[in-house]
N, C-alpha and C positions, 0 to 999 in steps of 0.2 A: 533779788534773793541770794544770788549766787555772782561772782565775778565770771568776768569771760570765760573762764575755762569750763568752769561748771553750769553753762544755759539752765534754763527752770527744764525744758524739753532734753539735752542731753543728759541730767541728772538720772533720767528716768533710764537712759540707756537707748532711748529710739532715733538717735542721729547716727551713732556710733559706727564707723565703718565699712567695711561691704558689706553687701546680705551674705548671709548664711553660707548658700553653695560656694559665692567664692573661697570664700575662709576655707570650709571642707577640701576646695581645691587645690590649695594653698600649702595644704601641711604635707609633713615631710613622709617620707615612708618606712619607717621603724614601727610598722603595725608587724601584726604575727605572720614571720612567713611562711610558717608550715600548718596555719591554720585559717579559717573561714572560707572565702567563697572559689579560689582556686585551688585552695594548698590541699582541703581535705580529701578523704579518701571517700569512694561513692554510698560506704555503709557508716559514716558516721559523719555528724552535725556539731560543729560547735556553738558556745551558751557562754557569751559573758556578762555577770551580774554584778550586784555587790555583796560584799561580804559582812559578817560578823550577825551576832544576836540582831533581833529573832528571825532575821528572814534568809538569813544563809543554808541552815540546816531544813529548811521547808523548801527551798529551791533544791536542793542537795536531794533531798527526801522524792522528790517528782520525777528528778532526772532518771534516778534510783528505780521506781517503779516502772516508768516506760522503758529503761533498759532491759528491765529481766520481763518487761511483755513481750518485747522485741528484739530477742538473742541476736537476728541477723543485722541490726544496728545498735547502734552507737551514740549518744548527748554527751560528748566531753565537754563540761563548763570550766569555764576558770572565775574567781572571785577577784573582785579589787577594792577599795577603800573609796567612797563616796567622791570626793575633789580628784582622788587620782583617776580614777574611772572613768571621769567628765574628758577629761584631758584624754587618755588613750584610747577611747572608743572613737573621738572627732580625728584622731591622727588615722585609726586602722582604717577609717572612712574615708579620710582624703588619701589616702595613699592605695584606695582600691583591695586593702584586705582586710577587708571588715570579719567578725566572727558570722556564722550562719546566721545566728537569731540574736538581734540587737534589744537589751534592756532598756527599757528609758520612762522619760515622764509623760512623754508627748509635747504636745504643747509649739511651743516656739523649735526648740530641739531637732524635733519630729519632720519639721517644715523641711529645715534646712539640708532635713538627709534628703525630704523628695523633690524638693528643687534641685539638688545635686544627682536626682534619679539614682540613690543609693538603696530602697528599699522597694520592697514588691506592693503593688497595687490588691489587698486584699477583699476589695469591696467583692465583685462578682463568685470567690471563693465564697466567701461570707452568704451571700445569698443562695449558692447552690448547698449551703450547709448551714439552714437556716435554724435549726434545731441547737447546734453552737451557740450562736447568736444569744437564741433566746434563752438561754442560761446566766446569762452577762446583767449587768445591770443597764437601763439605757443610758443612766444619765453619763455612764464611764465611761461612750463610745465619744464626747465630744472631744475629746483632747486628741484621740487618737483618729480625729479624718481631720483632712488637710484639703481644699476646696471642694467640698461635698465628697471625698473617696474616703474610706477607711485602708492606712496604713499602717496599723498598730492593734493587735489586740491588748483589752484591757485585761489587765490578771491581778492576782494577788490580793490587795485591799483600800479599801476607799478610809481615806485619813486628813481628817476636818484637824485643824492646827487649834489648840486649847490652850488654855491656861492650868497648871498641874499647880499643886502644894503642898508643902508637910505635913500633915495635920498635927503630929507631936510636936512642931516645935512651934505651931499656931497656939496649941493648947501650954506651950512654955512658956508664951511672950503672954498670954491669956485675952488674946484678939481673935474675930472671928474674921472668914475670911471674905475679902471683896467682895460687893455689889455693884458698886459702882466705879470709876475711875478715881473718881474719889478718894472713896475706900481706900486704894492704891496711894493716890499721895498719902494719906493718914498714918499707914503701915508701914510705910521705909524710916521715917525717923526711929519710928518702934523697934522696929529690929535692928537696925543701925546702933542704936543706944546698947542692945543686949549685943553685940557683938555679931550680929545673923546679918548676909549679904540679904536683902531686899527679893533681889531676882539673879539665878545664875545663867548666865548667857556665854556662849564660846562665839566672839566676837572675831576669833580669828578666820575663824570658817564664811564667815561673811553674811552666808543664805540664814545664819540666826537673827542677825541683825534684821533683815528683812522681813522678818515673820511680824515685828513690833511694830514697820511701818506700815505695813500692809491693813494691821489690824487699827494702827491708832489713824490711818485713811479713811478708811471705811467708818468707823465708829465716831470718830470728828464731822466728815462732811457727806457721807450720804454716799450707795452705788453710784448715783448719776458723778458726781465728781469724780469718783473712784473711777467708773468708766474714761470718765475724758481721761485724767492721766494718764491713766494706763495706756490707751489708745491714740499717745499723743496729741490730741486735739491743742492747735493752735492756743497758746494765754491759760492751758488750764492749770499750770503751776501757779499764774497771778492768784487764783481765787483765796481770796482772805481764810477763807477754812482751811486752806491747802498750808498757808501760812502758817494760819495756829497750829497744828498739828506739826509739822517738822520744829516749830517751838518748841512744843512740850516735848519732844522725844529729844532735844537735848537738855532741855530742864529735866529731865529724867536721870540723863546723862549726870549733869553738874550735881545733881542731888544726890548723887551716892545711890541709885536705884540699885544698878548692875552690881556685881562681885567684882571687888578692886581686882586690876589686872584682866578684866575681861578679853582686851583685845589680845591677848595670850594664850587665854585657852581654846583650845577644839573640840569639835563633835565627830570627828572620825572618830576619835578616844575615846569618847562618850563619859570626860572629864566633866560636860555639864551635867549630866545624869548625875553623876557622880557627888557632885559639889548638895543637889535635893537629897537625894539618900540619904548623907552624910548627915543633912541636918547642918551641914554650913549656909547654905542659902535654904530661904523660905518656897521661894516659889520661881517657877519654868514657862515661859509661855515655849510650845514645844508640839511637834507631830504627834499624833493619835499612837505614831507607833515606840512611843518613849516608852508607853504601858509595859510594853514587852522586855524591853531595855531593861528598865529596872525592876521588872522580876526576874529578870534573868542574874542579873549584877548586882542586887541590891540584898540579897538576904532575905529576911522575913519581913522586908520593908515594906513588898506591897501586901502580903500574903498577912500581916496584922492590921492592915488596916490604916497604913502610916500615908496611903496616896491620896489625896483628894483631886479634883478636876474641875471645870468647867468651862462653859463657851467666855469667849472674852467676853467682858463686864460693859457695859453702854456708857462714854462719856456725857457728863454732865451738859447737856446742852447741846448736844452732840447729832447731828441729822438723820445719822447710820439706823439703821434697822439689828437691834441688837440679837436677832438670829441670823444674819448673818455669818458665812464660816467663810476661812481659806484654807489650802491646800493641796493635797493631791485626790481627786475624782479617783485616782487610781492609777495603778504602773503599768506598762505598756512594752512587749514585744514585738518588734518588726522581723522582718524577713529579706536578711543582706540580697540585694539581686545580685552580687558575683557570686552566689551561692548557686551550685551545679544545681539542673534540676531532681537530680535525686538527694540533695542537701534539702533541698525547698522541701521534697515530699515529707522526708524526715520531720522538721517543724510543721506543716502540716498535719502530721498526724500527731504530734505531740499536743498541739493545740486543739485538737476533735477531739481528745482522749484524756489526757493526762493531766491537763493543766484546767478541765472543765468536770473533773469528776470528784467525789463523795469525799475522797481521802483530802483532796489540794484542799476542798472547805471547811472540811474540819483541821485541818492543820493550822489556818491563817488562822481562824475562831482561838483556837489550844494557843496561839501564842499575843494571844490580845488584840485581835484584830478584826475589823469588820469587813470580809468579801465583798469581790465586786460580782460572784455569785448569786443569784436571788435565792432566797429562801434558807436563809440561815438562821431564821428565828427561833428553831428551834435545838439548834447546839446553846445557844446563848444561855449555858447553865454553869455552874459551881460559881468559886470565886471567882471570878471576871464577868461575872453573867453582867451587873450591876453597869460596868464598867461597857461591855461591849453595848447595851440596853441604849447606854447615854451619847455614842459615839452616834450612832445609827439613825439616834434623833434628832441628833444634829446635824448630819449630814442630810439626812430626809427631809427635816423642819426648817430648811434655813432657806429663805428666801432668794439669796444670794450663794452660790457654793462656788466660788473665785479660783481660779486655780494658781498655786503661785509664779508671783512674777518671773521669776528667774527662766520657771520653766516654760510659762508662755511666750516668752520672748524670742528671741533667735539667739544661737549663743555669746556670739558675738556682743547684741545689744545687751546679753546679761551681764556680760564680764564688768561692762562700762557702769550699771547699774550696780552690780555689788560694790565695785570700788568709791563707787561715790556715795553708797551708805555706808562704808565701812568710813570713809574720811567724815560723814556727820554724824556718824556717832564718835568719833576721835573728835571732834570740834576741830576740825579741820578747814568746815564750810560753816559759815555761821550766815543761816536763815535771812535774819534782820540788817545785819550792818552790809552785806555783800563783799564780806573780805573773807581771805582763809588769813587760820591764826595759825 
């Protein structure tokens, strides 16, 4: 399938390098020296996240409140840009000055902070504060324990990865939208003819590109395939389904599916939001939390009606269980161990209070988003009600809830993983012949 350089098994990312902790050991120390687990002062905790619509100002908003609860401390956060975020939280880690409270997906990520012993063991907190807990959703605790311990609570919102579309410029082209994969081939000549990008995709970011294979995985040959890959299993590249499907996602390619110049634009910028709105591309396969993006950025784009959604569509022949979803189960904060113990108590008590109470759930809800709180059935009102309604039953309903690759991974193994779906969506690696072009 692939020349020597790119193994069926290294494409995936899981040969790739040393594990985790090394790499965290590795890197240089240009983390923050007058912040996280030595630098801070004993009445204030540092909080690094990421930034921009919609989930900066709701982080912003928490820190906010537990400040003016607790005059005699202090949550200075600092915000960063998705890709650059990735990069300077694994340096402040290997260089031992982590921020107090670490953002993250979990997952693979996650691992490699506690094999490098970078974050605190909160299993037995967690049970002596069992009433926390049970505020959480369960299934958001999986990403955040790392060999039976929990090291990460789950916060913020659980976000099943969909298929978004214009409905005005559906109703331009006078086609209705996808049922099936099909469907999809049928609709890129169509709009290709009218001038409309097919799908817009920020191919430079990389983790976009992945969202397509992930889904056209699953939907082609079934969990059980989808497992072996993922999980490396010996020959599970060889399997024929495995094959069609990295096919069709460069017949995708060649067919003018993406937005010309894909591998150019970004989703830090949220230039792919951007290119939907606009009504230059038709349609996004994209996170739950694009919703908020583009009410935020887009005008009266979603607020008339202009958003439509749905779970990815079942290929024709295809083995997948078409509820099946991927994504993020939910985001996750740890707890730097260079963090003094009265930094630790600080996030401790941010996480018993702050980050589990009425305001944080209705915040995520207000900006299009489904908690990883129980019991939010009942904000699920005005415009988004529809929207959040649909999210929730996906995530709920879906037999499979996968979390994505990149984040399951170790980092290391994802780095090696994005770059080699970034070169087969560039037709760089061609599937069939095993040559790069």
């Amino acid at each position: 399938m692939f020349n020597s350089n790119f193994s069926r098994r290294n494409f995936l990312g899981l040969t790739a390098g040393a594990a985790g902790a090394a790499a965290l050991a590795a890197c240089g120390s240009s983390g923050p020296s007058d912040k996280g687990g030595s630098g801070s002062s004993s009445g204030s905790a540092s909080y690094w996240s990421l930034s921009g619509e919609p989930g900066q100002p709701i982080r912003q908003a928490a820190i906010d409140r537990f400040n003016k609860a607790n005059p005699d401390t202090k949550i200075a956060p600092e915000f960063f840009q998705n890709d650059a975020y990735k990069q300077k939280i694994k340096t402040a880690i290997g260089a031992g000055q982590a921020p107090t409270m670490i953002w993250g997906w979990g997952g693979g990520g996650l691992k490699s902070y506690v094999d490098a012993s970078a974050v605190v063991d909160l299993t037995d907190w967690l049970g002596q504060n069992a009433a926390v807990k049970d505020k959480i959703l369960t299934s958001s605790f999986g990403a955040g324990t790392v060999n039976g311990k929990v090291y990460a609570l789950p916060i913020e919102t659980v976000q099943p990865i969909v298929l978004f579309y214009n409905k005005k410029v559906f109703e331009k082209v006078g086609v209705q939208p996808p049922q099936s994969y099909g469907d999809i081939l049928d609709l890129i000549p169509k709009f290709n003819a009218k001038g409309i990008a097919p799908f817009s995709l920020a191919g430079q970011s990389r983790w976009t590109n992945m969202m397509w294979l992930e889904f056209m995985l699953d939907r082609q040959a079934g969990s059980e395939v989808f497992d072996n890959v993922f999980s490396g299993k010996a020959g599970s590249w060889s399997d024929p389904q495995v094959l069609e499907m990295l096919t069709k996602v460069q017949d995708l390619v060649k067919g003018k599916a993406f937005i010309n110049g894909f591998s150019s634009v970004t989703a830090d910028s949220n230039a792919d939001q951007a290119l939907l709105y606009t009504g230059k591309a038709a349609m996004m396969v994209h996170g739950s939390w694009s919703f908020g993006i583009q009410k935020a950025n887009g005008g009266d784009f979603v607020k008339s009606g202009g958003l439509g959604w749905m779970n990815f569509p079942p290929i024709d022949g295809g083995k997948g269980d078409p509820t099946n979803t991927v994504g993020n189960p939910g985001q996750y904060l740890s707890i730097s161990s260079k963090a003094s113990a009265a930094e630790q108590d600080i996030a401790k008590k941010f996480f018993s209070t702050t980050l589990v109470d009425d305001d944080e759930k209705a915040g995520w809800v207000k900006s299009g988003g489904v908690p990883v709180l129980k019991d939010a059935d009942s904000l699920y009102t005005g415009d988004d009600a529809q929207f959040l309604k649909d999210m929730a039953a996906i995530a709920s309903g879906a037999k499979t809830f996968a979390q994505s690759w990149d984040q399951a991974l170790s980092p290391t193994a994802a780095e090696t993983l994005l770059d080699n779906i970034a070169k087969l969506f560039q037709l760089q690696v061609t599937p069939s012949s095993g040559s790069t072009t």
